[in-house]
N, C-alpha and C positions, 0 to 999 in steps of 0.2 A: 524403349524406356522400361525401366526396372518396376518392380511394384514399391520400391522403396523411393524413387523417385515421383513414382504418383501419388505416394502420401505424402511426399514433401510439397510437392505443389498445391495439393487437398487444402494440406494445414495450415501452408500461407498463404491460400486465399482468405480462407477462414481466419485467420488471424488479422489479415490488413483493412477485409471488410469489419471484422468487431472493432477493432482500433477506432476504424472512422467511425462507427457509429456511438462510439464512446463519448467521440467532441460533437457530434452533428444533432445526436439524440435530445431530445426539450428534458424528458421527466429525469431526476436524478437518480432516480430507482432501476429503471430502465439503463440509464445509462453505467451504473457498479455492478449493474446485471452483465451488461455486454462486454464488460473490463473482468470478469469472471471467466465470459467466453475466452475473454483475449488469452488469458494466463492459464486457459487449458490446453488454447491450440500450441502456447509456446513452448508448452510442458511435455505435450507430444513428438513435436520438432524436436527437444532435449533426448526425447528417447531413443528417435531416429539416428542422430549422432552420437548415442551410444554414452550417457551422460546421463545416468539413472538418478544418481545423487541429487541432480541440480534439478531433476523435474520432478521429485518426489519434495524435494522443499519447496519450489516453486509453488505445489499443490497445495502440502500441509502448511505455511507460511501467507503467505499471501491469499490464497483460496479461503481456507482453515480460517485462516484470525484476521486478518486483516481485511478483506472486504468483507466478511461478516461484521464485524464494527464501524468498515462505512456503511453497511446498507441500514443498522442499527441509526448510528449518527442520520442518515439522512431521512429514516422514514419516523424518526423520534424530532427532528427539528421540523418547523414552520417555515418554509422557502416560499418567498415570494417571489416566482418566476419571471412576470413582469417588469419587475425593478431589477433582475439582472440583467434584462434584455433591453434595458433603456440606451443604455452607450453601445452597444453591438455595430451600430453603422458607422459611430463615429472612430472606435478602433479597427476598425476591420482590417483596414491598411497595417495596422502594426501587426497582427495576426498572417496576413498574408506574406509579410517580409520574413519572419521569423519560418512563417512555410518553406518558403524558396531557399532559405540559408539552409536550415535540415537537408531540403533536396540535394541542394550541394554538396553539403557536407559527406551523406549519404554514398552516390554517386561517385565521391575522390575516396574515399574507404572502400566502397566494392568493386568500383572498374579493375579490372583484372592487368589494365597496365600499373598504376597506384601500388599494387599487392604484389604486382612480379610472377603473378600465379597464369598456370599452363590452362587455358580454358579447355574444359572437360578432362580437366584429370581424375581418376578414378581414388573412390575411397578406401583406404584400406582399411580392414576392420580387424579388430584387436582378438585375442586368443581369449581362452575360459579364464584363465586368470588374471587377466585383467584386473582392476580396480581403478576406478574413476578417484574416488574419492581420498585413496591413498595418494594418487596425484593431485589434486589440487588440491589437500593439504600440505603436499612437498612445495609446490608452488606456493602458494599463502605465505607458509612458514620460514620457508630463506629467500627468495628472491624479490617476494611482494611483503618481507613482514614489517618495514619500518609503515610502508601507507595504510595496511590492514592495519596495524594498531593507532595510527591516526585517525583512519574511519571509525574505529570505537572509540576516539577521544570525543572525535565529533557529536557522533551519535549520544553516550552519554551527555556532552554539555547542552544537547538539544533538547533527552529529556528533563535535565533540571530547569533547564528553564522553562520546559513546562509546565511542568508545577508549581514553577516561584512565580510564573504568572496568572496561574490559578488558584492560589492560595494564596495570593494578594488582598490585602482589604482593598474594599471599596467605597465611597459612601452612599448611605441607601441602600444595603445590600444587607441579609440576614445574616448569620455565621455562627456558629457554635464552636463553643470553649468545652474540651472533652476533659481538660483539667479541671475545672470548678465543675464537674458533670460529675465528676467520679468523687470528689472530694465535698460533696454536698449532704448536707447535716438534715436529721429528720425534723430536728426544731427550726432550719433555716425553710423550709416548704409547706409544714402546717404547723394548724393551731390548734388545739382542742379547747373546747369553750363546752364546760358545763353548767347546765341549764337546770331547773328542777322541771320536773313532768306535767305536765297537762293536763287536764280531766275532761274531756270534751262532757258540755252541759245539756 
């Protein structure tokens, strides 16, 4: 066994063990923590196969900004953990089924009859001039570019609608108008009231 294969095995234990501790973990914090781990071990795995690109964004993307604004979101909101854990026994079954279907699924994606692939073929590794990312831009951009730019239609319509549901009124809710903020008169905010002086006696 190679040393490149004992890092692969390293990283996916380390990977499948953070995963599970992702969903099994109680605290939230704890658990965007261990979804950190998870998106390091994968990032490493992305190196081993030689896929610099995709685990340098993996890092800077998801590591970088994205779980830093879940652990933001979650250590800034009030989780009452109780009242999440109330229906847990009563789903559990639905959770279980959706397990086994993954395994499935899993399982007919990697058995190596499914794939047609020669178990324990060797890897072959690319020359110095290589470029990953010149390939799967070539990839992206003519063979995948109608769903790639689908996926960005998606994505933008998902953040609109973020915001059109956060900048919703509500009633009972505070709100600020930045147009009458900016467009407000120094006669509409005070008053000056003149008084003659006082003589304390």
């Amino acid at each position: 066994m190679t040393l490149v294969q004992l890092l692969f095995y390293f990283f996916a234990i380390v990977l499948v063990v953070a995963g599970l501790r992702v969903i099994t973990v109680r605290n939230p914090v704890h658990a965007a923590l261990f979804l950190v781990l998870t998106f390091f071990s994968m990032a490493c795995i992305w190196l081993l196969l030689e896929e610099e690109f995709l685990a340098i964004v993996l890092v800077l993307v998801y590591v970088g900004a994205v779980m830093v604004l879940f652990l933001f979101v979650v250590m800034m909101l009030d989780i009452n953990l109780v009242r999440l854990r109330e229906g847990f026994i009563r789903y559990v079954w639905v959770g279980a089924g959706v397990a086994l279907l993954i395994a499935v699924q899993l399982y007919s994606v990697f058995s190596a009859k499914s794939m047609g692939l020669a178990s324990g073929a060797p890897v072959v590794g690319h020359g110095p001039n290589y470029s990953n990312t010149e390939q799967l831009g070539r990839v992206l951009y003519t063979h995948y570019v109608y769903p790639f730019e689908i996926a960005a239609a998606v994505l933008l319509v998902a953040i609109v609608a973020a915001i059109a549901l956060t900048m919703r009124r509500r009633s009972g809710t505070k709100h600020q108008r930045p147009s009458e903020q900016v467009a407000v008169r120094r006669q509409d905010r005070i008053r000056i009231v003149k008084m003659p002086a006082e003589k304390k006696q």
